[in-house]
N, C-alpha and C positions, 0 to 999 in steps of 0.2 A: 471369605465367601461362605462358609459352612455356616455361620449363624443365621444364615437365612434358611439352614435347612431344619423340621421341626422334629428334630426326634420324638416319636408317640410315649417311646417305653419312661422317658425321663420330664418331660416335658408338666409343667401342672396345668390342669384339664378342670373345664375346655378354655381353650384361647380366649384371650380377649377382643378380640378383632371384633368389630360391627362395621354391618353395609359394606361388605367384602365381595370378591369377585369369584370363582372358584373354575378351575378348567381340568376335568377327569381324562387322564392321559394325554398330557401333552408333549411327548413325541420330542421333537427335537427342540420342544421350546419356541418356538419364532412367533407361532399366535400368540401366545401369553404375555415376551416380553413387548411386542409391536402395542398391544391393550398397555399394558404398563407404562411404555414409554409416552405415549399417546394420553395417559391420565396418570401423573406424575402425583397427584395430591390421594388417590386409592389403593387399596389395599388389595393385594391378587392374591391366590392362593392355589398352585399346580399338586395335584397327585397321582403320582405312577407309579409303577409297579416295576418299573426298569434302574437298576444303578447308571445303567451309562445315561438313560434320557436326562437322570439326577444331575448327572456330572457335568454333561452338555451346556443346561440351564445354567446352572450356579455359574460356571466357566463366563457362559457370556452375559450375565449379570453383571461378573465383574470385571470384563471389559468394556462394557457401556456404560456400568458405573449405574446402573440401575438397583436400588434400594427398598422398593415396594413390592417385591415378589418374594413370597415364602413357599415352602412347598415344603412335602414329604413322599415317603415310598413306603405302602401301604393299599390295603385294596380300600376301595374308595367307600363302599360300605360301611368299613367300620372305622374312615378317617373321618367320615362325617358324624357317627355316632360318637365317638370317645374326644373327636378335637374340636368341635363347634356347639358354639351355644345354638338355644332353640331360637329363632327368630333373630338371626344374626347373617346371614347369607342374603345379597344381592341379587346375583344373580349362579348362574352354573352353566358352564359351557362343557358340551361334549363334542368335537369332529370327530366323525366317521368310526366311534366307538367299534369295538367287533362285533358285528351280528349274530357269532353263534349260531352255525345254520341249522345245525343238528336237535330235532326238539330234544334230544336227552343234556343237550347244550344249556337248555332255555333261562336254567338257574343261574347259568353265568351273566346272563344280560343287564346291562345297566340300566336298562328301564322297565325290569320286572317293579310287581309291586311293593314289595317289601322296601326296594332301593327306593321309590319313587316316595314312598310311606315316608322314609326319611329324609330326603331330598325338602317333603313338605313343610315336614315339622322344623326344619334348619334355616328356611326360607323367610324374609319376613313379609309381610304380608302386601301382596302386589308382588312378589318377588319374582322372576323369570328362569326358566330351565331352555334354552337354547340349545338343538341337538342338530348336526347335519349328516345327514349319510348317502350313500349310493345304492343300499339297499332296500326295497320296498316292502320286502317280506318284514324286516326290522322293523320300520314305520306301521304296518297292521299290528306289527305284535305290540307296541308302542300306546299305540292308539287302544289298544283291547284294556292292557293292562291301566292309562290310565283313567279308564270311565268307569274304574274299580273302585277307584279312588273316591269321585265326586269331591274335588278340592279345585281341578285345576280348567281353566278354562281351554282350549287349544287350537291351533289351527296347523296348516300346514302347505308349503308353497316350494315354487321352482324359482332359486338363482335366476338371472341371466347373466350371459356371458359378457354380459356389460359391468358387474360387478365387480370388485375386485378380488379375483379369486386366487389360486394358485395355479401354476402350470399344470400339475394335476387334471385340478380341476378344470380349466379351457379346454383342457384336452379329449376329457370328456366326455364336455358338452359339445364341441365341436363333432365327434363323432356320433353327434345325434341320441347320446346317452341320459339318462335322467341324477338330476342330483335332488336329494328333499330336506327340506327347513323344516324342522319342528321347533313351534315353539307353543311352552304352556308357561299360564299365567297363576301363580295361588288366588284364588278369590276367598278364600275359606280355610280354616286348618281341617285337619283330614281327619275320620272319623278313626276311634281309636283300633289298632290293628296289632295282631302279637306278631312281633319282631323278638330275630334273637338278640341277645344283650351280653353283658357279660360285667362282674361284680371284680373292681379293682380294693385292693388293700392296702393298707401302707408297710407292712410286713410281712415277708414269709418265713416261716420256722423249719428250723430242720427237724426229723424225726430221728430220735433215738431207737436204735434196734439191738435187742442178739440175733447176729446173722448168721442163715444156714447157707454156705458159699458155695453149693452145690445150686440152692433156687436162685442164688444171683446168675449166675450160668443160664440158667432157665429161660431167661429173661430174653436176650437175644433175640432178636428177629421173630418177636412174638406182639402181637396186639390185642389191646384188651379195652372192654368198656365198663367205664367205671360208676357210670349211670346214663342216664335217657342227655342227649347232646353232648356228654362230657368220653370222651374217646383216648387212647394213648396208645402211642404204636412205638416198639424199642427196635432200636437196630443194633449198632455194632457194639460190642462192650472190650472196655480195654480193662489190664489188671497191671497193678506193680507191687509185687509183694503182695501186701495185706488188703491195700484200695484199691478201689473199682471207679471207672468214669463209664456210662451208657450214657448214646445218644440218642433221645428221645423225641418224639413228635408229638403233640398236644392238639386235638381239636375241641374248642368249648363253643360249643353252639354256633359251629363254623367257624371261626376263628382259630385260626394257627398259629403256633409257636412250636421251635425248634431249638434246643438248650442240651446241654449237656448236664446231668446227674451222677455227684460224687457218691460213692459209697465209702466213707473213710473208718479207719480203725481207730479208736481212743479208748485207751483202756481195754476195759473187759468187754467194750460195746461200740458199736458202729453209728456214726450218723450220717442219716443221707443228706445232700441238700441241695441245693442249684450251684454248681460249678462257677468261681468266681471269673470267668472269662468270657460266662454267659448273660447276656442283658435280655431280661425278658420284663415284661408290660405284669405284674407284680398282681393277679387273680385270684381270686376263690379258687377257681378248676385248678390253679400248682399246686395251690397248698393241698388240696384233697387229691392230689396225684403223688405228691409225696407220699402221703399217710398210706396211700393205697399202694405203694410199692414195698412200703414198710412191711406193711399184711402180707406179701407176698412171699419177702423174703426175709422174715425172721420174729421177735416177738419184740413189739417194743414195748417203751420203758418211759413210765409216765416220768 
């Protein structure tokens, strides 16, 4: 069942898929494969942010023997940046996404502009973004962000309880509560917008240093920026003998990665490099985080 699942970090990018389905957190799975089962000749594509929601899906995929659903774990932002072509996306479904209630929340939202920026471009044209939720604050915020846009057409409506909902959901609306349908259409591709990105390579090189083993020490529970969006934060460091392993945090332009960093001894000189236990999605921002840990902690050696 795991070959339906899309590993980002190994995977060659972007997929092939055209006129695909796509549903941003799908929870335990049952919408997704109910669409799947239901249109057996298309292609579906789930992304979450949960291992077990992962584990659920695949699980009953492969007890119903269901074969047209793919997914990954990953924030949905930058699964749709690095795993889909442009004008390759159907449709996108969100239920009852989190609304973030907190405005210092707001950048989390899945229909801020940035995501919807992208949402567009990935879209093909007539393509649909289907959202449902229980919160209306969400839906103004929804609605603000995308008349920002000028790409998508939109409307927005109440279920009835005659639909086929979930117990959830009957329940409710039965107690006189509100549910709302958002749906926006692309009419247009979306005017051009800076979005963060992020530059994959097909190598990372280790750096040679002479190491001062006192600045490896240093390093510890210390965070540093190594330019404008590129961030590194260290935490624990282990030693045995002569090498070192730190485990390190990486933001490039919002995007996180989490890996571990060898500092080994060869010879008269040490080289750092990405610990072979660690799978990381292979960036510009490692490789100049390497260099930059080099700097820190010793001279290196062309």
């Amino acid at each position: 069942m795991w070959h339906y699942y899309i590993d980002w970090r190994k995977v060659k990018k972007p997929l092939a898929f055209e006129n695909f389905t796509v549903e941003i957190g799908f929870g335990s799975g049952d919408f997704l494969i109910k669409l799947a089962e239901e249109n057996r000749d298309e292609v579906f594509f789930g992304i979450e942010k949960s291992w077990i929601s992962i584990n659920k899906l695949l699980k009953k995929c492969s007890l119903k023997k269901i074969d047209n659903i793919y997914c990954t774990r990953l924030d949905a932002y930058w699964a749709f940046q690095l795993l889909f072509k442009d004008r390759s996306v159907k449709k996108i479904i969100m239920n009852y996404p989190d609304p973030w209630f907190k405005k210092s929340h707001a950048e989390r939202r899945l229909t801020k502009r940035e995501n919807l920026y992208v949402y567009a471009k990935k879209l093909i044209p007539s393509g649909e973004v289907q959202i449902r939720t229980d919160d209306y604050s969400f839906v103004e915020f929804t609605l603000q962000e995308v008349s920002l846009l000028s790409c998508f057409s939109l409307s927005v409506s109440n279920p009835t309880i005659n639909e086929p909902l979930t117990k959830y959901e009957k329940k409710w609306l039965s107690a006189g509560k509100d549910i709302w349908d958002i749906f926006l259409k692309k009419e247009k591709e979306p005017y051009n917008l800076e979005v963060n990105e992020i530059k994959e390579v097909t190598e990372l090189y280790p750096v040679k240093v002479l190491v001062n083993k006192e600045k490896v020490e240093f390093l510890s529970h210390r965070e540093f920026k190594i330019e404008d969006g590129l961030y590194l934060k260290c935490f624990s460091i282990w030693r045995k003998e002569q090498d070192y392993a730190l485990e390190v945090l990486l933001s490039e332009n919002g995007f996180l990665q989490t890996f571990i960093v060898t500092v080994k001894k060869k010879n008269d000189y040490f080289i750092i490099d990405i610990s072979q236990f660690s799978e990381v999605l292979k960036t510009e921002g490692i490789q100049k985080a390497l260099v930059f840990l080099g700097k820190i902690i010793g001279k290196e050696i062309k």
